[in-house]
N, C-alpha and C positions, 0 to 999 in steps of 0.2 A: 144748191144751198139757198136757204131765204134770208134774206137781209132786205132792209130798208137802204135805197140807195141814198138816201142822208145820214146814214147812222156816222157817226164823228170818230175821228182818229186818235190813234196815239203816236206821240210825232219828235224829234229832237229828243232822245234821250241822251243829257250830257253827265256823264258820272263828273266826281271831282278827287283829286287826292289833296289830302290836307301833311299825311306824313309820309316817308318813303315807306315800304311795306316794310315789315320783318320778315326772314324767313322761316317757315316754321321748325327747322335744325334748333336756330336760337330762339328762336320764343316756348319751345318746349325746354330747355336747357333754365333759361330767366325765371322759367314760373317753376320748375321744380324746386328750384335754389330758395324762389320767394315762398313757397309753403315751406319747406324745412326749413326755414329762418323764423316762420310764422311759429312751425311745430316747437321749437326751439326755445321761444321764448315765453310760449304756453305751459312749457312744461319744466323750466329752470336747467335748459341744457346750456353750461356755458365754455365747456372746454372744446378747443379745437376738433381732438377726436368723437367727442359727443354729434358734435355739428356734421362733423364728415358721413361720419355712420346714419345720421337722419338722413342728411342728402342722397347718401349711396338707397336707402330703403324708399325715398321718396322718386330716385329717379325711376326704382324697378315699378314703382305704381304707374309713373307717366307712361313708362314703358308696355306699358299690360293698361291704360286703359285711356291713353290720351290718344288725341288724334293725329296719325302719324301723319310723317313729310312726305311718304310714297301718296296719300289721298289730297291734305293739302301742302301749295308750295309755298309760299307766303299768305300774309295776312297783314291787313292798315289796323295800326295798331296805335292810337296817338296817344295814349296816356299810358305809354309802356315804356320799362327801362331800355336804355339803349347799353348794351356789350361793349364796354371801350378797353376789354383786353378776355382772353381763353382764359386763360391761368387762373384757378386759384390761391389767393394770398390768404394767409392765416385761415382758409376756412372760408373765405367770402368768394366771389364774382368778382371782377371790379366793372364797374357799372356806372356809366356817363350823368351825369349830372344835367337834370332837362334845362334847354336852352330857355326857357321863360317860367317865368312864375305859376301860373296857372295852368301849365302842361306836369305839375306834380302830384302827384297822388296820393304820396306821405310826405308826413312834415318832417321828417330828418332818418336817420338809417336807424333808429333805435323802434321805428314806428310800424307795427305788424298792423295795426286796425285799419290805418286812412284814415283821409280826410272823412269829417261826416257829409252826410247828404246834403245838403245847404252848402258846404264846398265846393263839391261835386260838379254841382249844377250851378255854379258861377262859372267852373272852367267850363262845361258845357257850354255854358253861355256866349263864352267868350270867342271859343273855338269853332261854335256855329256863328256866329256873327261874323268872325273872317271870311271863313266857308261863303253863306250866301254873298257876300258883298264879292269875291271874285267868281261866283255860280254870275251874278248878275251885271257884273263890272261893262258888258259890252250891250245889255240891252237895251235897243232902242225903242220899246214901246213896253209900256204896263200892262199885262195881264189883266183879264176884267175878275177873274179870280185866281188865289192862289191860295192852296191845301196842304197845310205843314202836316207828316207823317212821321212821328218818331214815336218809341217804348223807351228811350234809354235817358230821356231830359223833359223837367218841365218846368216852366217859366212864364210869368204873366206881368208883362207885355213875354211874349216869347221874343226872339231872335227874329221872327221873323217877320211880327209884329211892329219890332225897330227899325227894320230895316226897310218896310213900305212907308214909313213916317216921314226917314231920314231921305227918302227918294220923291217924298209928293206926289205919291201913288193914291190920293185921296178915293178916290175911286174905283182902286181894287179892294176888295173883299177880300179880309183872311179867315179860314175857315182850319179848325184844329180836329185831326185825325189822330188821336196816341193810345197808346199801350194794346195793342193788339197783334204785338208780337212780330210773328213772321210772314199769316196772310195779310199785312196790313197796307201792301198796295191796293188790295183787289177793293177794301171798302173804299178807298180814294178814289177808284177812278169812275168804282156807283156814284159817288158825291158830285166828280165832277160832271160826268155823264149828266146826271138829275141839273146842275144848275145851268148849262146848255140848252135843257127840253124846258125847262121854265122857261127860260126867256124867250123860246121857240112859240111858249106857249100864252105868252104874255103876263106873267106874270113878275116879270125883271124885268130890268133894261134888255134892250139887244144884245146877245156878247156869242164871243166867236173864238176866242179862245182862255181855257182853264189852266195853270202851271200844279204842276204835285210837284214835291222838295221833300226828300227822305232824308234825314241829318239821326243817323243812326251811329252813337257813340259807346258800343258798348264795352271800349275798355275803359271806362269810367266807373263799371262797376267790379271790378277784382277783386276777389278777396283771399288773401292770403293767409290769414287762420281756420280757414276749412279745408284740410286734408284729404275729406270724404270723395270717394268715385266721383258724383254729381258731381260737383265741384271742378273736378279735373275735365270730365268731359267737358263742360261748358267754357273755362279757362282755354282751351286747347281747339276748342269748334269754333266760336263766335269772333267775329270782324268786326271793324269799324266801315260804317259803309255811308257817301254820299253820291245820292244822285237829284237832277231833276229833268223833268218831261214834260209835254203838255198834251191834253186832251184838243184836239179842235174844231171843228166844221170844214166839213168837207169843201164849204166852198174857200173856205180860210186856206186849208192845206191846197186846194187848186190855185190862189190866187199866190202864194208864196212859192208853188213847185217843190210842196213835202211830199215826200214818200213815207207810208207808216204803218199802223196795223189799225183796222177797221175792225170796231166795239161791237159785237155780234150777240152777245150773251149771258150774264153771269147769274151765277149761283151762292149759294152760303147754307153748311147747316151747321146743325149743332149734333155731334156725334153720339150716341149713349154711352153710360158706364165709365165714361172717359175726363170729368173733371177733375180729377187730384194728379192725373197723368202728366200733364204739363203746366205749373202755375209758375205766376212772373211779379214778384209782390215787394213794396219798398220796406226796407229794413234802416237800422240807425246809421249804416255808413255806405248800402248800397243795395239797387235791387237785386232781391235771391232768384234765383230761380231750384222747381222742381223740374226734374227730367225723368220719365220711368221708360225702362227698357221696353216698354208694351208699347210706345207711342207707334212703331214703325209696324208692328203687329195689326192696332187697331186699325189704322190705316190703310194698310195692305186688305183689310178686310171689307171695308167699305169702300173703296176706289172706283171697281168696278162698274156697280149700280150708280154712283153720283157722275162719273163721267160719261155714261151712258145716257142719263135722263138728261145733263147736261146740252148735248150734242144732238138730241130728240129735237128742243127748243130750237132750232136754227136748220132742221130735216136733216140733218146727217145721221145716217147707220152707220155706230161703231165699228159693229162687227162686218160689215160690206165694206165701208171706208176707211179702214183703220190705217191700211199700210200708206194712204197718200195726206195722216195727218202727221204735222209736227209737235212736239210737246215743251211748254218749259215749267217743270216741276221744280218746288222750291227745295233746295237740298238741303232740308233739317238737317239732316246727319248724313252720315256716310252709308248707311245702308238705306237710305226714303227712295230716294230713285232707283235701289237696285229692285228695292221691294213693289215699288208705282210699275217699272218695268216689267220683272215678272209676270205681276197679276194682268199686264195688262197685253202681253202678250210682243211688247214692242223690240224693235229691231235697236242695235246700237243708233245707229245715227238718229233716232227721233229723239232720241235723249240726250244728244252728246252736247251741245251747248248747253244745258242744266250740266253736267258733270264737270264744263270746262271753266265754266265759272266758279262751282265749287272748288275744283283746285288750283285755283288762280288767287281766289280772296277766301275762300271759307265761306262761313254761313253770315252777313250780313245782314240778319234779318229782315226787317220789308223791303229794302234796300236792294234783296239779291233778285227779285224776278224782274223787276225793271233793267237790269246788268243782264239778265239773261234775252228779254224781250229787244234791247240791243243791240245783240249778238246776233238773233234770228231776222232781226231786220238789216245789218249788216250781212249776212251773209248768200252771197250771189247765186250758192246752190239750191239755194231755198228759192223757187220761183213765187212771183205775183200770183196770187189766188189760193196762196195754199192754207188752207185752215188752221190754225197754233191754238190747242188746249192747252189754257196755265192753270194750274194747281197749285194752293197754298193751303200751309195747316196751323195751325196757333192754338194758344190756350182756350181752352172749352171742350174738349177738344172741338177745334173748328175748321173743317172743309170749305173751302171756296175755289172755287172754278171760274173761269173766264174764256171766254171764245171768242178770238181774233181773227183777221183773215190780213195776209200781206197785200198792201195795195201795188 
């Protein structure tokens, strides 16, 4: 394999949880109750039996087309109602009342819309400010940059912006990566990668280590007056996901005695035919998204050839080296890594920390391949030098690829 013996690491991946997860028994249960409550009030259903009969037809949709609890087991869920009893009374849930103010999402039980966007994105605000202040609470040194990564909040100062202020980090650099969905570690860690070779190259200061911070809150956007398939899927797939990591220099990660995955490669395209298949766009009370059943199609169709040229870049032969690579694909959905496997020919275990992650949190969008590359750097069967293809797909439709090696 060719590699620069300074090429820089990815090192410290520390997730966070901000809420306990749900499980997804009760969070499929929660969200069917909350669109039939939505449908309900759409349409002037106001008698007990009217409501029962929605919920009974809304639970058969969850059932036929949400994401079941056999795929995932739980999901971080922070701006979700919490089950404070089975039973239903007159027709309703009974459903816990959130512990703070800004962990609500409606403004009282009569309220299908939500808050609007400008709401939103103060609890956002507020819930990622907690978030990094205990991501950072034991750090003893500032990052000479740090690359906030989210689709699901936007704010100017952002969260994270306040919080290099509030710490007299004059001297780190905050740089913003957002809405780009679910490949959107991979443009992070090109950014950080590039502001490393700057200053290698003199055009910075010195610096030796970059942090990336994924503050990915997408129960923030629910909406419970849209009944529609879409809707359901994406209500019943997507997670609340926080993590952070740092890119570093190799001689960094030797003087500290990190272990990590060594930046080898990346890639990015833009797929054809494929823009209305996936878009991710802000509306009056939350971002929508589209989802089309062809996403996992297209993909399956182009895989091949992009991790092939990929892998070219760094002298490795797919098809002669395949069985001694590992892989972490980003689990769009339930069937992306069955369809990435297939085409690509791979054995279970190349994939299985992508699936285990999936059914542990769901889909966390940029959020979830750093939780995945985690996993493969924890994990002891995985020896030192083995090459790890990651794969991420996003609106455009957009392929990105990355080539790591465990040190």
């Amino acid at each position: 394999m060719n590699h620069p013996s300074s090429a820089p690491l990815l090192v410290n991946f520390q997730p966070a949880q901000v809420s306990k997860p749900v499980s997804q028994k009760i969070a499929l249960q929660i969200s069917a109750f909350g669109l039939a409550r939505g449908y309900c009030k759409q349409h002037g259903i106001a008698s007990i039996d009217g409501m029962l009969n929605v919920l009974q037809e809304m639970r058969g949709k969850f059932d036929k087309y949400g994401v079941s609890s056999n795929l995932i087991r739980r999901r971080q869920l922070v701006l979700f109602p919490r089950l404070r009893d089975m039973r239903i009374s007159g027709g309703e849930l009974v459903l816990s009342k959130p512990e703070h103010e800004h962990l609500q999402l409606f403004a009282d039980q009569n309220d299908t819309k939500g808050l609007d966007l400008k709401q939103r994105h103060a609890s956002y605000g507020k819930i990622v400010g907690d978030c990094l202040d205990d991501m950072y609470a034991d750090t003893p040194q500032a990052p000479d940059d740090l690359i906030h990564v989210t689709c699901s909040g936007y704010l100017a100062p952002s969260p994270v912006e306040r919080m290099v202020a509030r710490r007299e980090w004059f001297d780190t650099t905050v740089t913003h990566s957002y809405h780009m969905g679910c490949y959107g570690a991979f443009p992070a860690i090109r950014m950080a990668h590039g502001f490393l070779a700057s200053s290698r190259a003199g055009a910075a200061r010195p610096k030796s280590q970059v942090d990336i911070v994924h503050t990915e809150l997408l129960s923030g956007h629910h909406n419970i007056e849209d009944s529609g398939i879409e809707n359901i899927i994406t209500m019943t797939l997507f997670a609340d996901g926080f993590v952070k990591y740092s890119l570093c220099t190799e001689e960094h990660a030797r003087e500290h005695g990190l272990r990590g995955l060594r930046v080898l490669a990346y890639e990015e395209h833009l797929l054809p035919d494929s823009a209305d298949d996936m878009t991710w766009v802000p509306a009056a009370h939350q971002f929508q998204m589209t989802l089309s059943i062809m996403v996992p199609v297209i993909i399956k169709r182009h895989v091949r050839a992009f991790v092939t040229k990929l892998l070219r870049g760094v002298g490795i032969d797919f098809e002669r080296d395949r069985a001694r690579l590992m892989f972490a694909i980003h689990p769009g959905g339930p069937k992306i890594v069955e369809h990435v496997q297939e085409e690509l020919g791979l054995d279970p275990d190349q994939v299985a920390i992508s699936r285990e992650v999936f059914r542990e949190h769901g889909n966390m969008s940029s959020a979830t391949v750093p939780h995945i590359l985690k996993g493969i750097l924890e994990e002891k069967a995985i020896r030192a030098g083995t090459p790890v293809v990651c794969l991420g797909f996003g609106p455009g439709l957009t392929v990105t690829g990355l080539v790591v090696e465990k040190t």
